[in-house]
N, C-alpha and C positions, 0 to 999 in steps of 0.2 A: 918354460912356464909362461902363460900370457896372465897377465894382470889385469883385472875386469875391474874398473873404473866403477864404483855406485853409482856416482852421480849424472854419468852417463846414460844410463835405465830412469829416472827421476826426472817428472814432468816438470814441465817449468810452469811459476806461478806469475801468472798476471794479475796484480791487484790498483790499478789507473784505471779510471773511470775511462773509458772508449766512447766513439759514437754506434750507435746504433746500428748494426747492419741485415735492415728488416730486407734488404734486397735480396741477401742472402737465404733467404728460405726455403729458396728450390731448391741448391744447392745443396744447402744440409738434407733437406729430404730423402733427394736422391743419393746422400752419401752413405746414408744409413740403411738405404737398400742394397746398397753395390758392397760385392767381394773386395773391387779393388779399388781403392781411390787417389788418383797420382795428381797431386797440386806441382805446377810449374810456373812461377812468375818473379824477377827478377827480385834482390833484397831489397828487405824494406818494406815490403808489400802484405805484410803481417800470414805469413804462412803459419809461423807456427804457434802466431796470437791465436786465428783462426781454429786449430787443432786444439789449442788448447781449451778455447770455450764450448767450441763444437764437443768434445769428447767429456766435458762436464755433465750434457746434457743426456747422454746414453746413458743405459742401464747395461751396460758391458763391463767386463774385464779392461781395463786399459793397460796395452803392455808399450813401454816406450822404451825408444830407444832414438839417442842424441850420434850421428854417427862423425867421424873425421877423417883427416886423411890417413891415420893409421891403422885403418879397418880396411883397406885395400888388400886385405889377406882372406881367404875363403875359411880356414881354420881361428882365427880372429872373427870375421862377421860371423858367422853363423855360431860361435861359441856366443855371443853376446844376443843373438836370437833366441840362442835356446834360455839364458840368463834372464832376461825381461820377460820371457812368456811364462816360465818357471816360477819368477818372483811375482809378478801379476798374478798366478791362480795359486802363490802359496802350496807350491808342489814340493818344497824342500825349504828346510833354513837357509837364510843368505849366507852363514859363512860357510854351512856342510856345501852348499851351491858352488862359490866360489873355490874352493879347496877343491872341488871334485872336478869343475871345469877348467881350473888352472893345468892341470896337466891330463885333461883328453884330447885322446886324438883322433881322427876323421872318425873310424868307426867306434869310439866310443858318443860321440855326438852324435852319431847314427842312434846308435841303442838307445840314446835320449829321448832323440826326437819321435822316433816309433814309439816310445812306453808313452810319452804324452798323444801319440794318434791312438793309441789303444784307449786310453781314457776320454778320449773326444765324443763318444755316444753320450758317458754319463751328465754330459757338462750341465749345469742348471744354467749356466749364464756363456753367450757367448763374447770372444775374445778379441779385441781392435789391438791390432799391433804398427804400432806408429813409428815409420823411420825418420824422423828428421835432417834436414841435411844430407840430406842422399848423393847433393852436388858430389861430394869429394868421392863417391865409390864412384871408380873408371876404370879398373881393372876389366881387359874385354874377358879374359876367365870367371871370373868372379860373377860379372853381371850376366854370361851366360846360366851360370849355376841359378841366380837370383831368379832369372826367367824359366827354368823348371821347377823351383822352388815355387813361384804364383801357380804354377799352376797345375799344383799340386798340392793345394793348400786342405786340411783338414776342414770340414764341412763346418765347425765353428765357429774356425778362426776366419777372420778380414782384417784385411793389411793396408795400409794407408803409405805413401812417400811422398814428403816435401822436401822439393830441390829449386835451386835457383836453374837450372837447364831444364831443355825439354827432354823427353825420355830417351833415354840412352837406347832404346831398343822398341821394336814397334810393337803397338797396342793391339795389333789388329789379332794376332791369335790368343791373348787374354782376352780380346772381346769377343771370339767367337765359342772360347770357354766359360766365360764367368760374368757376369754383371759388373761393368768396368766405368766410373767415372770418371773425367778428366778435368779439371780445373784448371784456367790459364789467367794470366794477370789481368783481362780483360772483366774478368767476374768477380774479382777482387777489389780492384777500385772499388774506392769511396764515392757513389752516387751523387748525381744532386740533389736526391730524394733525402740520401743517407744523410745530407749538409742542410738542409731543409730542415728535417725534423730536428735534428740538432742545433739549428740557430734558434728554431719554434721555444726551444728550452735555456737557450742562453744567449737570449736578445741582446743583451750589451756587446757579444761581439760581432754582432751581422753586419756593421759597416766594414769595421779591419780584418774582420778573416775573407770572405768571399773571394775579392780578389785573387787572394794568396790561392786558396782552394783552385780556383780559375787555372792558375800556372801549375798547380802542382800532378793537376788531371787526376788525382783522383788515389795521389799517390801516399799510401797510408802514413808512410815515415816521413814523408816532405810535410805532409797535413800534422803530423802530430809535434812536431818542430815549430809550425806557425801557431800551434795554441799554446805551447809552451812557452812561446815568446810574448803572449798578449801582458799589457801592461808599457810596453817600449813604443819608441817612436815607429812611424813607419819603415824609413829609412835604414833605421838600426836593425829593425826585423827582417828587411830585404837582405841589407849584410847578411845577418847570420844565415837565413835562409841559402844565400848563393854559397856561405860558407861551409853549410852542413853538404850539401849538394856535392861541390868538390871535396868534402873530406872520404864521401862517400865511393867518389868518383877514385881518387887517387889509393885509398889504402883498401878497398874492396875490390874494385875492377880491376883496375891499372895493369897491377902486376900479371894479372891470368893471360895477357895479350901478347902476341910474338912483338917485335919490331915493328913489322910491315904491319901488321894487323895494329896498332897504334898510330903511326902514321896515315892508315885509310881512316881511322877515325877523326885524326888531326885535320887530314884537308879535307875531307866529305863536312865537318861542323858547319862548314859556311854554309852549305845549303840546307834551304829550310823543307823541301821535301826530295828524293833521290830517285833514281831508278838504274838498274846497271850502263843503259847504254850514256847518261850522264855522269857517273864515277868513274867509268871507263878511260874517257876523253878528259878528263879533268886531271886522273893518276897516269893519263898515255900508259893504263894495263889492260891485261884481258881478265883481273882476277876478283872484279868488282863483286859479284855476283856470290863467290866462295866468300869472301867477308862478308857481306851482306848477311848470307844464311848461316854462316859458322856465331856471328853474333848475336842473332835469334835465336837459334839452339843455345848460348852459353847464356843466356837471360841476361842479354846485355839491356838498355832502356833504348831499343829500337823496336818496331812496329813497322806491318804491311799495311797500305793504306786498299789496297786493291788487290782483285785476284786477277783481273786481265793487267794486262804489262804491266806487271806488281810498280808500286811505289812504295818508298821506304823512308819514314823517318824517326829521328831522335825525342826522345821525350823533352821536351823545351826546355825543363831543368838543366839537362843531363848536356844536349846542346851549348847551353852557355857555360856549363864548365868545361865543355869541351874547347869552346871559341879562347878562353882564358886561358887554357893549355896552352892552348897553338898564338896565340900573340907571347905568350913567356917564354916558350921554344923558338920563337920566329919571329924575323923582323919587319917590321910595319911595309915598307915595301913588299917582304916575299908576301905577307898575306894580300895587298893592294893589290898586287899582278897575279895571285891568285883569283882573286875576284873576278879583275879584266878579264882573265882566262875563262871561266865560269859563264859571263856578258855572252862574250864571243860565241859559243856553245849554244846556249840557250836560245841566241836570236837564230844560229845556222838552223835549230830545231822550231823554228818558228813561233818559242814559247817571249814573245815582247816581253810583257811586265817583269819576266825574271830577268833578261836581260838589263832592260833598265835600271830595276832595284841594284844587280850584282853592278851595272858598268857606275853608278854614284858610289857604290861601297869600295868601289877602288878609285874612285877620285878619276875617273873617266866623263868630267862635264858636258864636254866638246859633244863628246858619242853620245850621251844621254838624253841632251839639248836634242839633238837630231832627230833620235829615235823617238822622243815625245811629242815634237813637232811632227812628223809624217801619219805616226800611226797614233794622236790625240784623240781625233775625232774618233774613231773606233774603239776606242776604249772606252772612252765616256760609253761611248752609246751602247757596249758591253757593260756595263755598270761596274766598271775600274776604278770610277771616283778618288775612294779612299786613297786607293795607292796612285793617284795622280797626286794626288794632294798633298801626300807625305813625300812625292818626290819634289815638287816644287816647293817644299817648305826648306828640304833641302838644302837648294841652291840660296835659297834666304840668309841659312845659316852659315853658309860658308860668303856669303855677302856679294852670290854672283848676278845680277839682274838678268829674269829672262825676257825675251824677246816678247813684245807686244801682242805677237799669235799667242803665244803662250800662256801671258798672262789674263788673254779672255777666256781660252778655255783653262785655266786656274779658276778662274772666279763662277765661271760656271761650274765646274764640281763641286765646288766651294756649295753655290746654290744647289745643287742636288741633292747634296750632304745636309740640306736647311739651315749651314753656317754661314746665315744673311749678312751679321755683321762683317765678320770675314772678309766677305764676298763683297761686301760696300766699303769695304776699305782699300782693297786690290783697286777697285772702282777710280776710286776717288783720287788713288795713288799716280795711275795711270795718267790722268788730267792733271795734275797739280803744277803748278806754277813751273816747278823747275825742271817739269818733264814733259812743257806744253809744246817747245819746238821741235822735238821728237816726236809727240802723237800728232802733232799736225804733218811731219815728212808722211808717218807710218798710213795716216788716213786717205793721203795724194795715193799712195802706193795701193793700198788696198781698198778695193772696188767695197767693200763690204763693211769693213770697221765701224764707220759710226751708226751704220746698222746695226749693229752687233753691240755696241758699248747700251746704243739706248734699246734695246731688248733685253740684255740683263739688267740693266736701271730697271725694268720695267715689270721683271719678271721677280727682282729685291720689293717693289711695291706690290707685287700679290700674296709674298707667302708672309710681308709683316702685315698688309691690312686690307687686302683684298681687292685693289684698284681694277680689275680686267680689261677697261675699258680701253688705258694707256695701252695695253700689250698687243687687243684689238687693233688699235692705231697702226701698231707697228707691224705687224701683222700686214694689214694690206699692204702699208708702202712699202716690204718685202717682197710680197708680190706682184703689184704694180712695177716697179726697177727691176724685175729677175732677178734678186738679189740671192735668191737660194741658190741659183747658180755657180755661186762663190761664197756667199756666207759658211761656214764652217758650224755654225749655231742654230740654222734659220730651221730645220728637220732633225734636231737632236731633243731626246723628249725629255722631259724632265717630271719628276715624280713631285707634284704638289702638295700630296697629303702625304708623310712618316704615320701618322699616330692615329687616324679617326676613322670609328667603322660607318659614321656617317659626314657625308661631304657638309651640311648643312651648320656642321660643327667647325668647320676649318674658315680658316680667312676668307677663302675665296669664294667661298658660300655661305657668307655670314647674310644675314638676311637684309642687313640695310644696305647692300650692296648688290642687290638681285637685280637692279636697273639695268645694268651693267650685261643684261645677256641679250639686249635689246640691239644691243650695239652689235654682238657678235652673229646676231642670227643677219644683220646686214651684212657681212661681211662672204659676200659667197666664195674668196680664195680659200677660205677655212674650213669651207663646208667640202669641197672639191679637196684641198691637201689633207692626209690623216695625218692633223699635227697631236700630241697628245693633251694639249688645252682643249683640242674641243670633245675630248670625251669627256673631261671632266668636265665643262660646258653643259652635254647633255645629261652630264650625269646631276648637277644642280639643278636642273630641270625636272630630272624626272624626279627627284626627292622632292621637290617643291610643289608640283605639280600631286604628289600623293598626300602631302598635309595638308592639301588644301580638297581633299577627294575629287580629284579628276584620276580618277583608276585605267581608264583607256587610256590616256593621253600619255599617263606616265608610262606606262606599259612600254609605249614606241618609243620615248627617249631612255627608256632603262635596256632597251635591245640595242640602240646605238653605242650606248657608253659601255657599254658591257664589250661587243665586238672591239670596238680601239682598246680597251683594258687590255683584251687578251693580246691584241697584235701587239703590246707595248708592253705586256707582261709587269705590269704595274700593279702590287698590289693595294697600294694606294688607292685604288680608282676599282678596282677588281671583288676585293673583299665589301665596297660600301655597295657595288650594286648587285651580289650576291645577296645582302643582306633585305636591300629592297625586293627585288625579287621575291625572296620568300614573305615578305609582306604582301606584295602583289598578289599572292598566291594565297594565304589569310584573309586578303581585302573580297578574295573572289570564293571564298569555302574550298580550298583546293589544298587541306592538307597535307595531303599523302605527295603535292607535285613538290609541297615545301620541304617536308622532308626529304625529299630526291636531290632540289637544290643544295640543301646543304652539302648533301656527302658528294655529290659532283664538284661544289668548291671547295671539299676540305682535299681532293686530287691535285687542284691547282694551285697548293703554299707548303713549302715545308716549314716556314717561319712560323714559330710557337706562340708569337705575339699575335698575329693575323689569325692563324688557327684558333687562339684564345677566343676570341668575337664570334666565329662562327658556333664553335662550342656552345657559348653562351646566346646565342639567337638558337641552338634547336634545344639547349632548355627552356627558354621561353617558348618555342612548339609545343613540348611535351605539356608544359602548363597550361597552355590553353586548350589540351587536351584532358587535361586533368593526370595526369601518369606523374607522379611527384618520384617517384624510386625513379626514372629515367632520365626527368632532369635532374634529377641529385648525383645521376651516373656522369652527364652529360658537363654538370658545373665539375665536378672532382676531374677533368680530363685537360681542363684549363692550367696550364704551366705558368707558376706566380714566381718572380724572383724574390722572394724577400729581401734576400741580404743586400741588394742592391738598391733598397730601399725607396723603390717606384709602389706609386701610390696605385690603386687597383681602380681601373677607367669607368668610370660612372656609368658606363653601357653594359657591365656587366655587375657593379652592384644595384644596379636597378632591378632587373633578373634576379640575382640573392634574395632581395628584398620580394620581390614577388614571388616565391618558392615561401618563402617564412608567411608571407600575408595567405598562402596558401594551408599551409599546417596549424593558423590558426594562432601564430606569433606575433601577433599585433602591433605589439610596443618594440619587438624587434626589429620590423618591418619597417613601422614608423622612423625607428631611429636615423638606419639607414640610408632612407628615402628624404628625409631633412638636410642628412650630410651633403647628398648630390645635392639637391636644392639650393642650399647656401654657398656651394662652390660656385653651380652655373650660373649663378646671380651677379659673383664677384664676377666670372668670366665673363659675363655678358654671352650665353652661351643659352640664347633664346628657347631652342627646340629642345635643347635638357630640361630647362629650366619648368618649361610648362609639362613635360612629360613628367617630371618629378612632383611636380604640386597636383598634377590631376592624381596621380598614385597615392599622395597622402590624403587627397578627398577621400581614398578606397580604402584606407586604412581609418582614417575619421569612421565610417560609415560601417565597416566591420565592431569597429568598436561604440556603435551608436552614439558617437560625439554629433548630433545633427550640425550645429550650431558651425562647431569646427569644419566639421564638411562643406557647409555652405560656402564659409569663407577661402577654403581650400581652393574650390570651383571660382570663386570668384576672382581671385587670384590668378590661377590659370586661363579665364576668359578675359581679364582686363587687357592679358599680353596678346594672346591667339588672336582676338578681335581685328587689331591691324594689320594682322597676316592672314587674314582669313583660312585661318586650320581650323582643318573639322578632322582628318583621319585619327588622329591622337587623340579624341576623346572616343572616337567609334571603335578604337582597338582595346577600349579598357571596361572589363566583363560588367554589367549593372548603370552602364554610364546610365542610361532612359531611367532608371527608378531614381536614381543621384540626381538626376537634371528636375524632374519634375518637384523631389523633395526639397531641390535650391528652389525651383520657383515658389512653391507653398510656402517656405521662409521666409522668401522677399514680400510677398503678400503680404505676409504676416506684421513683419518686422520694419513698417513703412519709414519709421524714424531714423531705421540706418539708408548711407548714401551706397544707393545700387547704381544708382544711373552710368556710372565705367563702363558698366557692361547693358549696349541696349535692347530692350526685350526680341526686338527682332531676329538676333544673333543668339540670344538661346534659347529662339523657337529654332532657327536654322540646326541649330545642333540636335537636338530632341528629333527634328525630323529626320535627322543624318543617322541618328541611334538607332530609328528603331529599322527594323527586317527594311530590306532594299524593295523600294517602289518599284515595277517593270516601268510605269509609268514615268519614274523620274530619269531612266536611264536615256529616257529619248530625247531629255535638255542637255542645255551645254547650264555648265555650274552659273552663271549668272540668270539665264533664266531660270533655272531653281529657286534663288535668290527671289526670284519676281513672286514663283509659285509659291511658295511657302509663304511669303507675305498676302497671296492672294486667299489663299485656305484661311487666311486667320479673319480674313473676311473687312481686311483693310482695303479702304478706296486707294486710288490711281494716283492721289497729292500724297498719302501717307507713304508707301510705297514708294515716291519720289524722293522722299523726305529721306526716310531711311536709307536708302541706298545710294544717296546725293546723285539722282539723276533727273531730269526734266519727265516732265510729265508726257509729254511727246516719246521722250524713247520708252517710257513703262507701254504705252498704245501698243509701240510696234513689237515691244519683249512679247504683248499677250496678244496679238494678232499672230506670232512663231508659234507661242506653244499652240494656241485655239486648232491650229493646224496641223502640230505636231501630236496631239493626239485626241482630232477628229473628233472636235467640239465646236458650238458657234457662238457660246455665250458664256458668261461668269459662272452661271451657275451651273449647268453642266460640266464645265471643269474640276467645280469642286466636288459634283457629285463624284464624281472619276474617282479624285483623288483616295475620296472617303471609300470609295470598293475596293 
């Protein structure tokens, strides 16, 4: 007699609030189309939460079935087939069911299942039959029968199987029968989208979960562990977390593994990515490759990184319980000279950084020192930084001092990574009293050193306050002594800007420091070496050169700094003159070429942060097209981290705000547009600063606040004045009817103090506003300057006045233009102008 379990046929109820899994929607879609649907992803990964909320959603019969390892029998499963389908369409009483099924035998389960395909035409509703747990069916008889069973399924019926393996048997001829889905762990994860909306809705914990999310990759039971623990320390939550991990590790896996196949997982934990011919040399087997794929089939928490020469690694959780094994089975030594083993390996395969990282993790100093010293310089300049840094922090903590090479390029990664402080304290440390007769031997010895020590001094004074001038200096006398010869620093480039999609916002392009490129354009070793200071050199140029409308001029230094960008692959420098660029292309009506820039630079970043800017510069194209459904396509494509609690970069809520001043959201706009405002005010962050007050003039002015407009404008011309910017007020839609309307106020309103701003400078603007003169294009911007004072019909002292120059050089400004375009007197110029 076989005994048929109820509870076993009995859907399980999930009643815990979940997060959202709107990722999920193709997936059920297509699940709902397909005959066959087979979920495979390791436990924990909510298969049969999934099933269960999915199959709420149907208008089907739901037949379940919970299966175990005592269903390894064909007269057993299929007696519990035909039980769940039976009692899902109410084809018989459950106890006449069980009585009758308790003692049939094959062919009376035969005559079952025929009398239920007999009735499969009339069916009003069709029937989802769900196995759960399918892992434990391995009988190869059994599963053979199972695979004629699919596919042979009654035209109704569709069958679903959730297992922690991959399919026991191949897909390919249910797919060449039947509409077959397959679901793998990788669709299952928890999104950052899924974690997004989810914090969206319970803000208090987006500081303390994200992290955890971070390590847990996405893994539903590890994620439902760290909300479970909200409320506790961090640390305590990390415990339990590592705790659930290994409970999970030990009484769910463990046991399913031979010996050997345990121990390849013991000594493979150390490394943090795999491939057979490194587990091979590490286990001296040839059987790396059969565990490998035998633990992927068994939904072990292993992953292929690649399809060519596969890489293999452990789910980072899953990893550190694995490392926890293997130091509790094994003694600090055998893991240590596992490591060394590991070193050794990885350098013979040419792969450094792993060696390095594994020859410290075995306490291998001597080798590690070495190998950091020979091959430093190429890593940096592979952008290894980090992990140089974490190696020499290393030796810190075990209290070993590195060598003097070592320690400059320490502090230069240090400076690449923008951990200035850091990096001026390596400095400092270097020099200091009781290690001054050592850096004096080290400096006799090395032709380069105090080269090198005062170019990162020099290079800590650019990214805190913008000095260039110093590094200029140093600069030549590198090149003057041939010191790149030998310098190890003197051609390694280093990334100035992390964060800014314009250079004009970064230290080094702050504008009371622009003096500073006077120096550099002296310096012709600079111009001759492609160091990466001087593309950003031209690239502060060409930005500055565009706010001040010189459209040509920038043009050529935005093609220099652009070229060194890409040979140095800096998106630093890469992303701000992409972004010019397509202004450049704006400034000149060349929409359609700015659109091409962007999607040519969104080829050149995979980084979501840099990607975000450009996103946000071709919603602002689309605006100034008028297409608001595109920018609105364009701003939703921008990756925000919430839970990590970074505040959203003024470059694109300015964008926000002009999308909302565009649909006619006024007071949302405004809002906004004030917040930048008062930030770049506190930053001292000039070129936001006045880009945000000229936008709240436009929102003033949408909302007919004249009054407020005026002073908007005033505000943002008191500052632009000393910088001579004009493109910032010509990129912004109505400036000429805004400008004219400030001047009729000022008229107006004789009592309030204008004079900040002097009339000259917003006729200059007014004439920058309006359609481009052919005429004007033939000045250079300073005689412009002359013209436009000339048009207003000011003499040769006023003229002088205003633009603090002798009256002798206004003569010779208007003997250039009279010539430049083919005039002999005042008045004919202006007649010019006026056509």
């Amino acid at each position: 007699m076989v005994v048929l379990v109820e509870s076993k046929i009995q859907k399980p109820v999930h009643f815990e609030k979940w997060i959202s899994r709107e990722s999920m929607f193709t997936v059920r879609h297509e699940a709902v189309q397909s005959n066959v649907l087979f979920i495979s992803a390791p436990t924990g990964y909510g298969k049969t939460t999934f099933l269960t909320r999915w199959s709420e959603e149907l208008d089907e019969h739901i037949a379940w079935l919970s299966v175990d390892e005592s269903d390894n029998q064909a007269l057993h499963f299929f007696g519990y087939i035909i039980y769940t389908v039976y009692s899902a369409c109410n084809l018989l009483p459950k106890k006449k069911l069980q009585k009758k099924l308790a003692k049939a035998d094959r062919n009376e389960l035969d005559a079952m299942w025929s009398y239920y395909k007999e009735l499969d035409r009339g069916k009003e509703k069709p029937i989802r039959l769900i196995i759960d747990d399918f892992h434990h069916i391995n009988d190869p008889e059994l599963l053979e029968m199972i695979q004629y069973f699919v596919v042979n399924l009654p035209k109704s019926l569709k069958i679903c199987f959730a297992s922690r393996h991959l399919p026991p048997f191949t897909l390919a001829l249910w797919q060449s029968l039947l509409t077959v889905t397959e679901v793998r762990m990788q669709q299952l994860r928890i999104t950052d989208d899924d974690m997004k909306s989810y914090l969206k809705q319970h803000p208090q914990q987006q500081g303390s979960v994200w992290q955890e999310f971070i390590q847990t990759e996405g893994w539903p039971a590890g994620l439902q562990e760290v909300l479970q623990s909200q409320g506790i320390s961090h640390q305590l939550r990390s415990d339990r977390h590592r705790q659930f991990t290994m409970n999970v590790l030990t009484n769910d896996l463990w046991s399913n593994f031979s010996g050997s196949a345990q121990h390849f997982l013991l000594v493979t934990s150390i490394l943090d990515t795999m491939n057979q011919q490194i587990c091979d040399a590490l286990l001296e087997s040839k059987e790396s490759l059969i565990h490998l794929k035998n633990l992927e089939e068994k939904g072990f928490f292993i992953e292929s990184d690649s399809e060519i020469d596969t890489q293999y690694r452990y789910h980072p959780l899953f990893a550190v319980a694995l490392r926890q094994n293997l130091q509790k089975n094994h003694s600090k030594e055998f893991v240590s000279a596992l490591h060394r083993k590991a070193a050794g390996i990885y350098f013979r395969q040419g792969n450094v950084v792993e060696a390095i990282t594994h020859a410290l993790k075995g306490q291998a100093y001597p080798l590690a020192s070495t190998w950091m010293m020979h091959y430093g310089e190429d890593l940096i300049k592979n952008k290894k930084t980090a992990s140089f840094i974490s190696w020499c922090k290393e030796f810190e903590k075990v209290h070993i001092p590195l060598a003097f090479d070592l320690q400059l390029l320490f502090a230069f990664a240090l400076l690449a990574e923008h951990q200035v402080d850091e990096a001026d304290h390596v400095m400092n440390q270097m020099t200091a009293q009781g290690n001054r007769k050592e850096w004096n031997a080290f400096t006799e010895r090395s032709r380069s050193a105090a080269y090198d020590y005062f170019l990162i001094k020099s290079y800590i004074t650019i990214i805190r306050m913008g000095g260039v001038t110093e590094v200029g200096q140093w600069l030549q006398k590198g090149f003057d002594l041939h010191v790149e010869k030998s310098s190890k620093l003197y051609v390694l480039p280093l990334q100035f800007n992390k964060v800014e999609p314009v250079l004009l916002r970064t230290p080094l392009g702050s504008a009371k420091k622009l003096g500073i490129q006077q120096t550099l354009l002296e310096i012709q070793s600079c111009q001759t070496n492609k160091l990466s200071i001087i593309g950003y050199y031209h690239g502060i140029q060409a930005e500055t050169l565009y706010v001040t409308g010189s459209i040509k001029e920038a043009r050529q230094q935005q093609v220099e700094a652009l070229l060194l960008a890409h040979h140095f692959q800096d998106p630093g420098l890469l992303i701000p003159m992409y972004v010019l660029s397509c202004k450049l292309h704006i400034a000149n009506g060349e929409m359609e070429k700015a659109h091409e820039t962007i999607r040519s630079a969104l080829l050149y970043t995979e980084d979501g942060y840099w990607k975000g800017f450009l996103y946000a510069f071709e919603a602002f194209l689309h605006l100034k097209q008028d297409h608001l459904e595109d920018a609105e396509m364009a701003l939703s494509m921008i990756q925000r981290d919430y839970a990590e609690g970074i505040q959203q970069h003024p470059f694109v809520t300015l964008v926000e705000a002009r999308l909302l001043l565009r649909k006619g959201q006024w007071e949302e706009a405004l809002e906004k547009t004030l917040c930048v405002k008062f930030e770049a005010l506190e930053e001292r962050q000039v070129v936001t600063y006045i880009e945000a007050t000229i936008l709240e003039s436009s929102c003033y002015a949408r909302m007919a606040y004249w009054p407020e407009m005026a002073q908007s404008l005033q505000d943002a011309m008191a500052y632009s004045k000393e910088y001579g910017y004009t493109q910032l007020f010509v990129e912004e839609d109505n400036m000429e009817d805004m400008l004219k309307e400030y001047v009729k106020l000022r008229k107006q309103q004789i009592d309030r103090e204008w004079t900040q701003v002097p009339h000259f400078y917003v006729e200059r603007l007014i004439q920058a506003t309006k359609e481009r003169n052919p005429v004007l294009e033939l000045l250079t911007p300073r005689e412009q300057e002359v013209f436009s004072l000339l048009v207003l019909g000011e003499t040769n002292y006023k003229i002088a006045k205003n633009l603090a120059l002798t009256e002798g050089s206004v003569r010779i400004y208007l003997t250039s233009i009279y010539e430049k375009l083919c005039v002999n007197s005042r008045k004919q110029a202006m007649l010019k102008a006026y056509k």
